[in-house]
C-alpha positions in Angstrom: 0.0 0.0 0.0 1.7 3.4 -1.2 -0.4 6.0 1.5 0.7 9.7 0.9 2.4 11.2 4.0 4.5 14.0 2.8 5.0 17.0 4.9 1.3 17.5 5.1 -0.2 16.6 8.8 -0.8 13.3 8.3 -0.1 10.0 9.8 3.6 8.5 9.8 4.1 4.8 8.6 3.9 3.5 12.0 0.4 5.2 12.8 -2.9 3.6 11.5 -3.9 4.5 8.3 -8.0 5.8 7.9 -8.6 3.1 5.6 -8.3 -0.8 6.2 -6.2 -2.9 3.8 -9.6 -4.1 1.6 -11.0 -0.8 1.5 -7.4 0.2 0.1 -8.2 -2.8 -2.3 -11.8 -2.1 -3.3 -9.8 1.3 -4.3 -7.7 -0.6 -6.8 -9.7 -2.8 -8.1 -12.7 0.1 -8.8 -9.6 2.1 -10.6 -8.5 -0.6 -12.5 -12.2 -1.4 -13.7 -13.3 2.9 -13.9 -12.3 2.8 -17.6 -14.9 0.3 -18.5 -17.9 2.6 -17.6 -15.9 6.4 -18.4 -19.0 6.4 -21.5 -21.7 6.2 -19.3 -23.4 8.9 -17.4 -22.2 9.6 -14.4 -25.1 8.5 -12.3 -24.6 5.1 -13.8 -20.5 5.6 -13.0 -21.4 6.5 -9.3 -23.9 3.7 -9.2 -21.1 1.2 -10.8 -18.3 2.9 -7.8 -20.7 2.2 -5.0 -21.0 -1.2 -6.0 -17.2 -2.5 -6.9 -16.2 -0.3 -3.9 -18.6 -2.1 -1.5 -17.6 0.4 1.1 -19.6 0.6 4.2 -19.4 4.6 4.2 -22.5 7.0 3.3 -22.2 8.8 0.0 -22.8 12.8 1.1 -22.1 13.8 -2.7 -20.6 13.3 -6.2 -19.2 15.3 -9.1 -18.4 14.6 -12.7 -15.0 13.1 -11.6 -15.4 12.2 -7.4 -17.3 10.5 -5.3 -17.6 12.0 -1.7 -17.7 9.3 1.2 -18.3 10.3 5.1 -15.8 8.3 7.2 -18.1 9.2 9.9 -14.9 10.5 11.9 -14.8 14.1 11.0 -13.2 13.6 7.6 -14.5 12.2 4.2 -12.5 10.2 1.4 -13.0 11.4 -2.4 -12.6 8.5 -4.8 -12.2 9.6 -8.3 -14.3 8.5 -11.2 -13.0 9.6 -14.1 -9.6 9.8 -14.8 -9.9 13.9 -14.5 -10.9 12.8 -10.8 -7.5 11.5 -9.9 -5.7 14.3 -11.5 -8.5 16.1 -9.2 -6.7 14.2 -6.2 -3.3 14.4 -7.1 -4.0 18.1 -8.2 -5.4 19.0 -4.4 -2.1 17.2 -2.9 0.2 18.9 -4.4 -1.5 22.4 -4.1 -1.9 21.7 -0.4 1.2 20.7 0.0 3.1 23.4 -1.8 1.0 26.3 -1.0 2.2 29.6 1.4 1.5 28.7 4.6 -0.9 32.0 5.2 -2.8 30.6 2.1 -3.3 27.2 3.3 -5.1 27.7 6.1 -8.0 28.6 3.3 -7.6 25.2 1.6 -9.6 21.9 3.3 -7.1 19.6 5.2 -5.3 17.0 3.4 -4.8 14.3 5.8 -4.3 11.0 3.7 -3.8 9.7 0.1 -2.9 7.8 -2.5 -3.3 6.7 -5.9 -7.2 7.2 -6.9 -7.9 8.5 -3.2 -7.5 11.6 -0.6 -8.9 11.7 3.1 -9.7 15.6 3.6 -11.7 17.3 7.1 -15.5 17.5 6.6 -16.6 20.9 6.3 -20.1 21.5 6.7 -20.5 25.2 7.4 -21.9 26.6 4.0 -20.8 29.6 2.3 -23.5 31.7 0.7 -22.9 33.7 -2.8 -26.0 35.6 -1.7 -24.3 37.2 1.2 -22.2 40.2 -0.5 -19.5 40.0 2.2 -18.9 36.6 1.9 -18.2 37.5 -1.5 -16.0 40.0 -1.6 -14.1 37.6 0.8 -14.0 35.3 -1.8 -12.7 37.7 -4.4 -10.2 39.0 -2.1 -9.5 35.5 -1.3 -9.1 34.5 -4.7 -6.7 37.4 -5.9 -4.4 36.4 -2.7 -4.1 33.1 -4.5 -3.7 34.3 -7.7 -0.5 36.7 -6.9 1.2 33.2 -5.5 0.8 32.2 -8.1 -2.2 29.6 -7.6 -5.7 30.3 -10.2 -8.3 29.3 -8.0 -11.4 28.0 -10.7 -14.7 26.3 -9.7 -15.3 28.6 -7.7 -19.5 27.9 -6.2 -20.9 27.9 -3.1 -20.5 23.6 -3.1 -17.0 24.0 -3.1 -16.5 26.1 -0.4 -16.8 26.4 3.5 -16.3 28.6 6.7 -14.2 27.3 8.9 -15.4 27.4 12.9 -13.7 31.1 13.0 -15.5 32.3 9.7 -12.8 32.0 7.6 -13.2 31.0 3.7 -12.1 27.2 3.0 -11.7 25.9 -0.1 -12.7 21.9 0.0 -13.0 21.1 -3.3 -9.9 22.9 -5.0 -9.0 19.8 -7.4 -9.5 22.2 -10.8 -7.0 25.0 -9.3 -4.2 25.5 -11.9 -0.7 26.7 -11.0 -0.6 30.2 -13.3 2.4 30.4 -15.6 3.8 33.2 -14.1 5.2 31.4 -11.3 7.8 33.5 -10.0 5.9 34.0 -6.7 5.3 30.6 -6.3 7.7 28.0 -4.3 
């Protein structure tokens, strides 16, 4: 099992991983059989994922390229569905893991992953697009990210939460692009 552990806050090889070893198989084997159904809708996809993946977690959402599982513990486990969904995965890793400090505190936690698969904190506090503060935060937010070099897209209330002290998070940042002026970045 290859888990993800980086610098990010996450467990070290000798502490327990979030997922059991046939929930890290049911992973695989869905991966290896996700091409088959890539020409279907992706209700029938997500139907097809919940079956192969047999995993005893509540499905709280789904995309285009993820499914969304509750691990009932505080943090939820996106499963790609597509292959745009693991570049979604590997995509939110790497952002999290190289962005500024002061920006990451706007970005969901990243606490596990591997290939196909990310553990990130449940967020629940909604952010409204109705409320004009909220979205000049987000604009203000978003140009932050932009002068390190990060080019936040997606942006919707569904992809976005306030953390316990109000502040904007970003928990589904899988589409942000690094810009090619990078010379602020890393």
């Amino acid at each position: 099992m290859k888990v993800g552990r980086g610098n990010l806050n996450i467990p070290t090889s000798n502490q327990k991983s979030f997922l059991l070893e046939d929930e890290l198989q049911a992973i695989r084997l869905w991966l290896d059989k996700m091409e088959q159904y890539s020409y279907q809708s992706t209700d029938r996809i997500v139907r097809k994922a919940k079956k192969i993946l047999g995993l005893k977690y509540p499905v709280i959402g789904y995309g285009v390229f993820r499914i969304v599982f509750d691990l009932n513990n505080g943090y939820v486990l996106k499963v790609a569905i597509s292959r745009q969904g693991q570049k979604c995965n590997e995509n939110e890793v790497e952002i999290y893991k190289e962005c500024p400090r002061h920006l990451r505190k706007h970005l969901c936690l990243v606490k596990e992953y591997g290939h196909g698969w990310i553990i990130m904190k449940k967020m629940t506090q909604q952010v409204s697009m109705n409320d004009r503060n909220q979205r000049k935060k987000i604009s203000e937010l978003s140009d932050k990210f932009w002068e390190s070099g990060i080019r936040p897209r997606d942006i919707k209330s569904d992809n976005l939460a306030l953390s316990n002290e109000g502040d904007i998070i970003f928990i589904d940042y899988g589409n942000f692009n690094r810009s090619i002026r990078n010379d602020f970045f890393w």
